[in-house]
FIKOLZA-1660 file (N, C-alpha, C; in steps of 0.1 Angstrom, whole numbers, plus 5000, padded with zeros to 4 digits):
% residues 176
   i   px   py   pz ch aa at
   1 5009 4988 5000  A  X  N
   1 5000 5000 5000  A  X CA
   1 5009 5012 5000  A  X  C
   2 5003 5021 4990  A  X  N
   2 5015 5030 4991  A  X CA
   2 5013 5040 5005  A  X  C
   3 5023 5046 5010  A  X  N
   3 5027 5051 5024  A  X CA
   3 5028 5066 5024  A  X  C
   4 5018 5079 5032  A  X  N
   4 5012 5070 5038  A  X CA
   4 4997 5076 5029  A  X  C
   5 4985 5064 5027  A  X  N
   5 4973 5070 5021  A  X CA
   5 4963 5069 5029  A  X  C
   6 4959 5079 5027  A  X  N
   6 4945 5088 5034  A  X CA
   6 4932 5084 5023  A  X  C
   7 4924 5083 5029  A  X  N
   7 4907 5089 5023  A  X CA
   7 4899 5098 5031  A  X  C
   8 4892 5105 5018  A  X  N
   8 4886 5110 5026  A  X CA
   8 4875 5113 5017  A  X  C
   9 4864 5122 5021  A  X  N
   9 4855 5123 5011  A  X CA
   9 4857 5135 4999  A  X  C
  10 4851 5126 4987  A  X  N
  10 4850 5135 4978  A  X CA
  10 4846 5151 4974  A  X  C
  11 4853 5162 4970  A  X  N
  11 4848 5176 4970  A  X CA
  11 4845 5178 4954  A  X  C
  12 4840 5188 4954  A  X  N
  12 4835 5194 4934  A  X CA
  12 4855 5199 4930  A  X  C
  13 4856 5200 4939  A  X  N
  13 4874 5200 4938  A  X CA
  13 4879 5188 4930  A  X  C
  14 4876 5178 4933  A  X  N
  14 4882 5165 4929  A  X CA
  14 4874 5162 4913  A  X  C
  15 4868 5169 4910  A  X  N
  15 4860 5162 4895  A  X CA
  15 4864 5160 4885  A  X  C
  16 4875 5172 4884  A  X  N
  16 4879 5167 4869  A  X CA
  16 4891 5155 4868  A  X  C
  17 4903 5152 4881  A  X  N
  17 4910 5144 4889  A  X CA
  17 4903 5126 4884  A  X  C
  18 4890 5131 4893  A  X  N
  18 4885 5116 4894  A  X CA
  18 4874 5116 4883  A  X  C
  19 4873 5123 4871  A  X  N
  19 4859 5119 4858  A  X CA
  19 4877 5116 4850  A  X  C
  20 4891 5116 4854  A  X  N
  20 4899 5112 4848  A  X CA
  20 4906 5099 4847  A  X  C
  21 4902 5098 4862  A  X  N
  21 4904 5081 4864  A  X CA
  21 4893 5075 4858  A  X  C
  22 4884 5074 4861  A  X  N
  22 4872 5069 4854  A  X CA
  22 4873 5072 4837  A  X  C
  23 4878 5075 4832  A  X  N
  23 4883 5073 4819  A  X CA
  23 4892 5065 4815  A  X  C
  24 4906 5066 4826  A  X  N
  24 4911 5056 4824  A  X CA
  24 4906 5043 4824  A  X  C
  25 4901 5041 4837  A  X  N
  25 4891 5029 4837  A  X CA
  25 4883 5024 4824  A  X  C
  26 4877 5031 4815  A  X  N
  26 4865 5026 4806  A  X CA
  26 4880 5024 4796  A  X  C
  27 4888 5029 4790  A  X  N
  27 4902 5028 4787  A  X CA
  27 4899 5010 4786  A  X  C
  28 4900 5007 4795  A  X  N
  28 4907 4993 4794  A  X CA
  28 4897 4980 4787  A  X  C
  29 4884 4986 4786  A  X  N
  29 4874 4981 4781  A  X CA
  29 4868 4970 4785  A  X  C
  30 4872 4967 4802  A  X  N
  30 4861 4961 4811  A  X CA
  30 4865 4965 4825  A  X  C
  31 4854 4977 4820  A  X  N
  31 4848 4987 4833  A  X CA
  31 4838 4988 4831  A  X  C
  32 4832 4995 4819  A  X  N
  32 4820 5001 4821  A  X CA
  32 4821 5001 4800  A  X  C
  33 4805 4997 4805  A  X  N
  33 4798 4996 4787  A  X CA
  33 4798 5015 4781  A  X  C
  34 4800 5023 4794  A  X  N
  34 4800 5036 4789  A  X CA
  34 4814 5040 4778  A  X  C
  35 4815 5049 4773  A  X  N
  35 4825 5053 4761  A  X CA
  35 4833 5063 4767  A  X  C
  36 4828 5068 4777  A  X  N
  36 4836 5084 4782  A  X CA
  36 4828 5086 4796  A  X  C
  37 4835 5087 4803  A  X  N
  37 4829 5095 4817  A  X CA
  37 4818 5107 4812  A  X  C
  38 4808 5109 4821  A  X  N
  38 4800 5121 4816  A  X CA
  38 4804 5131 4824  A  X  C
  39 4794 5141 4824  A  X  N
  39 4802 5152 4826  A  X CA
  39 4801 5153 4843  A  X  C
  40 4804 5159 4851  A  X  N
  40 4806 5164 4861  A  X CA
  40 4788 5163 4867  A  X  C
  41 4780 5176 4864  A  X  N
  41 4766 5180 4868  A  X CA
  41 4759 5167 4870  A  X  C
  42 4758 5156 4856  A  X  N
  42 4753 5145 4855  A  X CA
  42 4756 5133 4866  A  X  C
  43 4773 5134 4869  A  X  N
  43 4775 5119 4879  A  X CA
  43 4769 5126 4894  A  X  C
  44 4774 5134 4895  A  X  N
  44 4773 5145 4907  A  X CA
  44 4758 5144 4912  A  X  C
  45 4746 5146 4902  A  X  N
  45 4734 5141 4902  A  X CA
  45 4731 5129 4904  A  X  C
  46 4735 5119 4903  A  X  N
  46 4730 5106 4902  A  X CA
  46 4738 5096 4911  A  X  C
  47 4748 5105 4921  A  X  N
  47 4754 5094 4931  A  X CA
  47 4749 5101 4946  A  X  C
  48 4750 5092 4954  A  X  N
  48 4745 5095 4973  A  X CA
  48 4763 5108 4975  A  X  C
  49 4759 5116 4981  A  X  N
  49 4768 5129 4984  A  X CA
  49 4773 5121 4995  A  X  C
  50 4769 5114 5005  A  X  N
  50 4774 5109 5018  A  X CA
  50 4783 5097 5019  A  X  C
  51 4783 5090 5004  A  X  N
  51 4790 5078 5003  A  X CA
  51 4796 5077 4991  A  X  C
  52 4809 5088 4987  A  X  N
  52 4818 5093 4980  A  X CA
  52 4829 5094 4989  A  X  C
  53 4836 5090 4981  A  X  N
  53 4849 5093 4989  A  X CA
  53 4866 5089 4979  A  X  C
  54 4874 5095 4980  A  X  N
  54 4888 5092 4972  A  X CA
  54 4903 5091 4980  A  X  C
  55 4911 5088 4975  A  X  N
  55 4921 5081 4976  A  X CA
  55 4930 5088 4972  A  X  C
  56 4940 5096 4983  A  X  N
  56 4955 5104 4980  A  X CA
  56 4964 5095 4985  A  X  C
  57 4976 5102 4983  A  X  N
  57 4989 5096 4983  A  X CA
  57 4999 5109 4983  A  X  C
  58 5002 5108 4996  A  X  N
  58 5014 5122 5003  A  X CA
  58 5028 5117 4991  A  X  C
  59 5030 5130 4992  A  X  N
  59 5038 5132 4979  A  X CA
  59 5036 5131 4962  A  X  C
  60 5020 5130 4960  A  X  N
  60 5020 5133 4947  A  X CA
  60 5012 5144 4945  A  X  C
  61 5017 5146 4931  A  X  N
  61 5011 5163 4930  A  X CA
  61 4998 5172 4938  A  X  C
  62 5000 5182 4937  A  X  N
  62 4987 5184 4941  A  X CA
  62 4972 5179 4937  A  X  C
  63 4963 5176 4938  A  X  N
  63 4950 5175 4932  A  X CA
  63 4950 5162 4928  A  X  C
  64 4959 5155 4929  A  X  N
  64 4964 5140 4915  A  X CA
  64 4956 5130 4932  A  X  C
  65 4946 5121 4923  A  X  N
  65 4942 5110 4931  A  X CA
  65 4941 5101 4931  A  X  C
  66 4948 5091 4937  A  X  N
  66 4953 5077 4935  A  X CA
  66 4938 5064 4934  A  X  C
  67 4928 5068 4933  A  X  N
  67 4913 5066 4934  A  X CA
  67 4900 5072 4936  A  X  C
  68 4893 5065 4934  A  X  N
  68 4878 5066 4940  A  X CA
  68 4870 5055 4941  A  X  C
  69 4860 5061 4954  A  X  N
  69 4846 5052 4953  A  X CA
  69 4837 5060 4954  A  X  C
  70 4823 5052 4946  A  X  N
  70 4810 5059 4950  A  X CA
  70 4795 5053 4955  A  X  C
  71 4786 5055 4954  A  X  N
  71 4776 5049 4955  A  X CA
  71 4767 5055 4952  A  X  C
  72 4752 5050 4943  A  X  N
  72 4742 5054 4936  A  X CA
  72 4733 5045 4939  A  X  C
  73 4721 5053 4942  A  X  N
  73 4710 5045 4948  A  X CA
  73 4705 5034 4936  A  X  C
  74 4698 5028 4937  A  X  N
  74 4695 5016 4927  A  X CA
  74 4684 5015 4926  A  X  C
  75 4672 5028 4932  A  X  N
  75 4657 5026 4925  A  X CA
  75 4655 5042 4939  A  X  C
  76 4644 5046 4931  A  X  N
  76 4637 5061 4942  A  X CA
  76 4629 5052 4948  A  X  C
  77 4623 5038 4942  A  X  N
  77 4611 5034 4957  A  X CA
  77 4619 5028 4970  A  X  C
  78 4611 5035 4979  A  X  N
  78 4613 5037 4994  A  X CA
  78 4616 5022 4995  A  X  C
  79 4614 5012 4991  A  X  N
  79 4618 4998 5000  A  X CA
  79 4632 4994 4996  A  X  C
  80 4638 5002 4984  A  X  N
  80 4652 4999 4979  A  X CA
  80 4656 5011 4985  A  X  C
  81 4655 5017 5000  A  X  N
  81 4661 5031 4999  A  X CA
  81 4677 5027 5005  A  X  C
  82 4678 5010 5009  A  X  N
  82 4690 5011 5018  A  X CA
  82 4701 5002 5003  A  X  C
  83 4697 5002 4996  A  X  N
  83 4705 4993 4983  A  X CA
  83 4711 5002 4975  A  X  C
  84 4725 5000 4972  A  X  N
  84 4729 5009 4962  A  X CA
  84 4740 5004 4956  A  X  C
  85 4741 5010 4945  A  X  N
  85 4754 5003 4935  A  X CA
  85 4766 5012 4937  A  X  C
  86 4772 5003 4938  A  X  N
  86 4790 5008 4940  A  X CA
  86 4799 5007 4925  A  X  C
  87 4807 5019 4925  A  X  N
  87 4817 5018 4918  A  X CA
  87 4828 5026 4924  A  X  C
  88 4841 5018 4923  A  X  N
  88 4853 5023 4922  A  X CA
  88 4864 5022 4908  A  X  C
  89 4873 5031 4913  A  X  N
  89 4882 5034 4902  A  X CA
  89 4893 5031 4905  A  X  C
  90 4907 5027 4902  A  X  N
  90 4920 5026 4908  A  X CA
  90 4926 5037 4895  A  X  C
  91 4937 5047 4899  A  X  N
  91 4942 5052 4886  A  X CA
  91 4952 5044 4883  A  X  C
  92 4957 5045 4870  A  X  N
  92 4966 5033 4865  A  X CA
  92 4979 5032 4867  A  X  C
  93 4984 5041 4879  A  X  N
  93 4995 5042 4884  A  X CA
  93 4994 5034 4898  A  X  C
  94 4980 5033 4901  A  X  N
  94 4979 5027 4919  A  X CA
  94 4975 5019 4921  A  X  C
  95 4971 5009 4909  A  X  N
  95 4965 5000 4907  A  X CA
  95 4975 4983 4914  A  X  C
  96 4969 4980 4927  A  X  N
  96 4981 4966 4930  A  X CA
  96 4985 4975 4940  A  X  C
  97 4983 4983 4949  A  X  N
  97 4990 4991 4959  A  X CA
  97 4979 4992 4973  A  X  C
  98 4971 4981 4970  A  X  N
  98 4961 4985 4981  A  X CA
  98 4948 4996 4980  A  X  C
  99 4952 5003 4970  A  X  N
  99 4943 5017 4968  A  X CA
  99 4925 5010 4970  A  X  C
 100 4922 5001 4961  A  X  N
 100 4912 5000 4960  A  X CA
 100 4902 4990 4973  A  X  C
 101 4913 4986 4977  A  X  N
 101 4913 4979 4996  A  X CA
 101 4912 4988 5007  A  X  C
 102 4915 5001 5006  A  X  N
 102 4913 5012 5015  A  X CA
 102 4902 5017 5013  A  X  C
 103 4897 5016 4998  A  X  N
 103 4884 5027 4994  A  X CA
 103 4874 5017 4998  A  X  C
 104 4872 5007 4998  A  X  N
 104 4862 4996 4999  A  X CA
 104 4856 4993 5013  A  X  C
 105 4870 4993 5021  A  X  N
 105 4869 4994 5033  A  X CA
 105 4860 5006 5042  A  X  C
 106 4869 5019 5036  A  X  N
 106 4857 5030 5040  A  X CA
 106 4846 5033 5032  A  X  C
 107 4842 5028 5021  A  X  N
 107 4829 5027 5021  A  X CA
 107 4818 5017 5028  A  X  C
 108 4824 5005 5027  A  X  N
 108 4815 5002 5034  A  X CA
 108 4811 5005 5046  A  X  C
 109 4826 5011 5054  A  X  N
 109 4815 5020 5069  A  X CA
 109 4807 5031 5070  A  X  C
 110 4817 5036 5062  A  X  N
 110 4801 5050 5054  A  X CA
 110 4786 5042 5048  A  X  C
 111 4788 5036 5040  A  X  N
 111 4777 5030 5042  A  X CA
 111 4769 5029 5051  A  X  C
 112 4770 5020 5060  A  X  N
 112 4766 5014 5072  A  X CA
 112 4759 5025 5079  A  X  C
 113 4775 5034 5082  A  X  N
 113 4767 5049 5091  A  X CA
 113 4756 5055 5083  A  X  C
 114 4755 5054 5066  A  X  N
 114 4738 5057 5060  A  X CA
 114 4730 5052 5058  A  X  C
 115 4730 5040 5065  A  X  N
 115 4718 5033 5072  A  X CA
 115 4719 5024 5057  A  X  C
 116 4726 5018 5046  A  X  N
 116 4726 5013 5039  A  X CA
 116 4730 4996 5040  A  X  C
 117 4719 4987 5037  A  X  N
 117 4722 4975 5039  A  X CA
 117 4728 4968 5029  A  X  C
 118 4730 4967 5017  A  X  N
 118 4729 4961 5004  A  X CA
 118 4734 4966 4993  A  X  C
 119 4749 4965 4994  A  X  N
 119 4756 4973 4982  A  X CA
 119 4759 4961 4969  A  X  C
 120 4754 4967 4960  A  X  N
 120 4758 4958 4950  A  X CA
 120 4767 4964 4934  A  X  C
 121 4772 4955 4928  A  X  N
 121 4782 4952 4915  A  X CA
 121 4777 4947 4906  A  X  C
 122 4778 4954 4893  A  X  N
 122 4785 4944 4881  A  X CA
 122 4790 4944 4874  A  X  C
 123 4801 4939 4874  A  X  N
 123 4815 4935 4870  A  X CA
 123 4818 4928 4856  A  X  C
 124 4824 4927 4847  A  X  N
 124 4825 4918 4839  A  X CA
 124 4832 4908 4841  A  X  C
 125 4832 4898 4836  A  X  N
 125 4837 4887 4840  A  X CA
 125 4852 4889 4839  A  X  C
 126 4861 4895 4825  A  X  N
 126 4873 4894 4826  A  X CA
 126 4881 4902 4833  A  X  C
 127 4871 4909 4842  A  X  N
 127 4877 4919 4856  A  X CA
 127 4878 4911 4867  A  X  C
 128 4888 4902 4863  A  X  N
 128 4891 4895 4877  A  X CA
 128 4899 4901 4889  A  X  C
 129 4904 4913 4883  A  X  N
 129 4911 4920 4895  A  X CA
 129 4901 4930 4905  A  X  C
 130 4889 4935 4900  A  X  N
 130 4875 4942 4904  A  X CA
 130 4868 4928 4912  A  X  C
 131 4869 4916 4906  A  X  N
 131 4857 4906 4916  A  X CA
 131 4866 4904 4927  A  X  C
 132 4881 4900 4924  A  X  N
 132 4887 4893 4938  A  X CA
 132 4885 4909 4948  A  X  C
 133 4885 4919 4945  A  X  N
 133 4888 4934 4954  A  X CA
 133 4870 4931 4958  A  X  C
 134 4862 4929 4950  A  X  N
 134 4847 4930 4957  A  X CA
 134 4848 4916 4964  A  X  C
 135 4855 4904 4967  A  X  N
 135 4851 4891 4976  A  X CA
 135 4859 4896 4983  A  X  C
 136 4874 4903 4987  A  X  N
 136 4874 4907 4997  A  X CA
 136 4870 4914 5006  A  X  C
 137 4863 4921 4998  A  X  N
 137 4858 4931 5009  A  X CA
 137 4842 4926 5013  A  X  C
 138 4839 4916 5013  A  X  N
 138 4830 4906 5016  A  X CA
 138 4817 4906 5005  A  X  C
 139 4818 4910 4998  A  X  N
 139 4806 4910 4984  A  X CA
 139 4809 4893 4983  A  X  C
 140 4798 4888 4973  A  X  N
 140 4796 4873 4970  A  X CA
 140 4791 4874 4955  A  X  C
 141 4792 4862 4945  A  X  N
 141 4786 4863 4934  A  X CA
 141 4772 4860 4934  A  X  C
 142 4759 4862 4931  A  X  N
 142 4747 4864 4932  A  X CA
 142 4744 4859 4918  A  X  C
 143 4750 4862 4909  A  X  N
 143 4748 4853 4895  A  X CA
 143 4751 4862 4880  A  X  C
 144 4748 4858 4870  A  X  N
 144 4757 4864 4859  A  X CA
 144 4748 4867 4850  A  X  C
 145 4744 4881 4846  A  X  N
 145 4737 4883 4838  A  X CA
 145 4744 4881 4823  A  X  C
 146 4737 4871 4815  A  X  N
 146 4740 4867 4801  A  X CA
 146 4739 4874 4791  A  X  C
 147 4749 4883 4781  A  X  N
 147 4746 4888 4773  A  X CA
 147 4738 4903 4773  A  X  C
 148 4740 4908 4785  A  X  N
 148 4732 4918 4789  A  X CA
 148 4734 4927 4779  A  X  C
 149 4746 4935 4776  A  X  N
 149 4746 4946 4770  A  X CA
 149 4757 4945 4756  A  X  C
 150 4755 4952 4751  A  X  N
 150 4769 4952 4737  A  X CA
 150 4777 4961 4734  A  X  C
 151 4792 4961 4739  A  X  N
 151 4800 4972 4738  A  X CA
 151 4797 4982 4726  A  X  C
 152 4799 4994 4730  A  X  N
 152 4801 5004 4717  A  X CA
 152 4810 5011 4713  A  X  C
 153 4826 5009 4720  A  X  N
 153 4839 5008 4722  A  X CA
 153 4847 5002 4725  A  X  C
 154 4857 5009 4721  A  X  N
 154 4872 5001 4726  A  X CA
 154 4873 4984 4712  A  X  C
 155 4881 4974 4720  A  X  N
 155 4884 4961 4714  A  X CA
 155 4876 4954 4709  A  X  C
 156 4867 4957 4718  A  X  N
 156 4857 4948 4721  A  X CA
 156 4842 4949 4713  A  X  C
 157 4843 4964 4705  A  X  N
 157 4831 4969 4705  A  X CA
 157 4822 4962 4694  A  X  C
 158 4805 4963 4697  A  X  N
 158 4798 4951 4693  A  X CA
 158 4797 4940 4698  A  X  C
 159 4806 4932 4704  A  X  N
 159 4803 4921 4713  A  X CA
 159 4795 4922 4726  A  X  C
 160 4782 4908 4726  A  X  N
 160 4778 4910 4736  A  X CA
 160 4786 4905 4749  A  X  C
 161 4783 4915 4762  A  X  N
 161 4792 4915 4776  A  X CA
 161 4781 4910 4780  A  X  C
 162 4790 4897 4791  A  X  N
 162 4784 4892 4804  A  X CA
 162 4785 4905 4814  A  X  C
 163 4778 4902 4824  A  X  N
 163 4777 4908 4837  A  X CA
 163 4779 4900 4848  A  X  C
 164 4790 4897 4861  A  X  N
 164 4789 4889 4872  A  X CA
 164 4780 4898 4885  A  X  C
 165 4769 4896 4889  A  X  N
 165 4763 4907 4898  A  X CA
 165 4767 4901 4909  A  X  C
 166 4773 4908 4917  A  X  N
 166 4778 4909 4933  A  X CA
 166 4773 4916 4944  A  X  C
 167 4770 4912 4953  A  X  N
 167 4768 4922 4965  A  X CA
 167 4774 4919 4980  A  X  C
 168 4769 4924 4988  A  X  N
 168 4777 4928 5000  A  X CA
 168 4764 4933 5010  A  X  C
 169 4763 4922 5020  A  X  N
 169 4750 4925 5027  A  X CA
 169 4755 4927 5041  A  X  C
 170 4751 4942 5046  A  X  N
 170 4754 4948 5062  A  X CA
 170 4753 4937 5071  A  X  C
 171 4764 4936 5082  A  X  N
 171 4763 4926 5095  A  X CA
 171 4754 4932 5100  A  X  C
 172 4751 4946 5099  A  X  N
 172 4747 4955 5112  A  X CA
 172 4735 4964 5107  A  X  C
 173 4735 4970 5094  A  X  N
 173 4720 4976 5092  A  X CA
 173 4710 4962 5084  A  X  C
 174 4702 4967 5087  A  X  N
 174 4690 4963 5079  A  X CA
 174 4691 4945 5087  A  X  C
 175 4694 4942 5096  A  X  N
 175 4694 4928 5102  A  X CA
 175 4684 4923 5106  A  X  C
 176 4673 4933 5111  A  X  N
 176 4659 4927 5119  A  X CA
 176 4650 4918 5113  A  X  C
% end
């Protein structure tokens, strides 16, 4: 793990930093069926403000962020209010250094502290480095959506992508 790294939560400071990792990410062409990070107003809209958070590293440049995580709710009705989809990023310099084992970890207590029981993934299958980071951090495979979607970039583009959906169920909220 590189020495020594902090998290902490994400600010409108960090956007253009981390809509840069997340590029790199789609970059490799199993991340995300998206073609390009969107813009700032859009992600900023559509993820939980309380369960963001990124990943520095004392001694690199200013602003420069060695990750992120986030969380986006997974439906407006009130009975999925505690379920939400996670994604993280590693940048391609920090990738194998722990980064994404720190961010996982403090999400899921942030989670927890917002009363969230049920965080879930979907990964593509040849992201074996994203599944083993989601089983450690206690997520499980739940099962594989077939053919779900069809790239529209990168190597791959046109082929239909599997999906492995994963989750991660609270010891501690939503128990009763």
């Amino acid at each position: 793990m590189p020495d020594p790294l902090a998290v902490r939560p994400m600010t409108d400071d960090d956007a253009a930093e981390m809509l840069r990792i997340y590029d790199q990410g789609i970059a490799t062409g199993h991340a995300s069926f998206a073609d390009a990070a969107p813009d700032w107003a859009a992600w900023d809209a559509s993820h939980r403000d309380d369960c963001r958070l990124v990943a520095t590293v004392d001694g690199a440049p200013e602003g420069q962020l060695a990750g992120w995580v986030a969380l986006a709710p997974t439906s407006a009705r009130a009975v999925y209010r505690g379920v939400c989809e996670i994604s993280v990023y590693v940048a391609d310099g920090a990738r194998g250094q722990g980064v994404g084992d720190a961010l996982m970890t403090a999400v899921a207590a942030a989670s927890e502290v917002a009363g969230i029981w049920t965080l879930q993934a979907g990964i593509f299958p040849e992201n074996v480095a994203s599944i083993r980071l989601h089983e450690k951090a206690g997520f499980v495979v739940v099962g594989t959506r077939r053919r779900v979607g069809r790239m529209a970039h990168g190597p791959l583009a046109g082929q239909w992508r599997d999906v492995v959906m994963m989750e991660r169920r609270s010891a501690t909220v939503g128990t009763d």
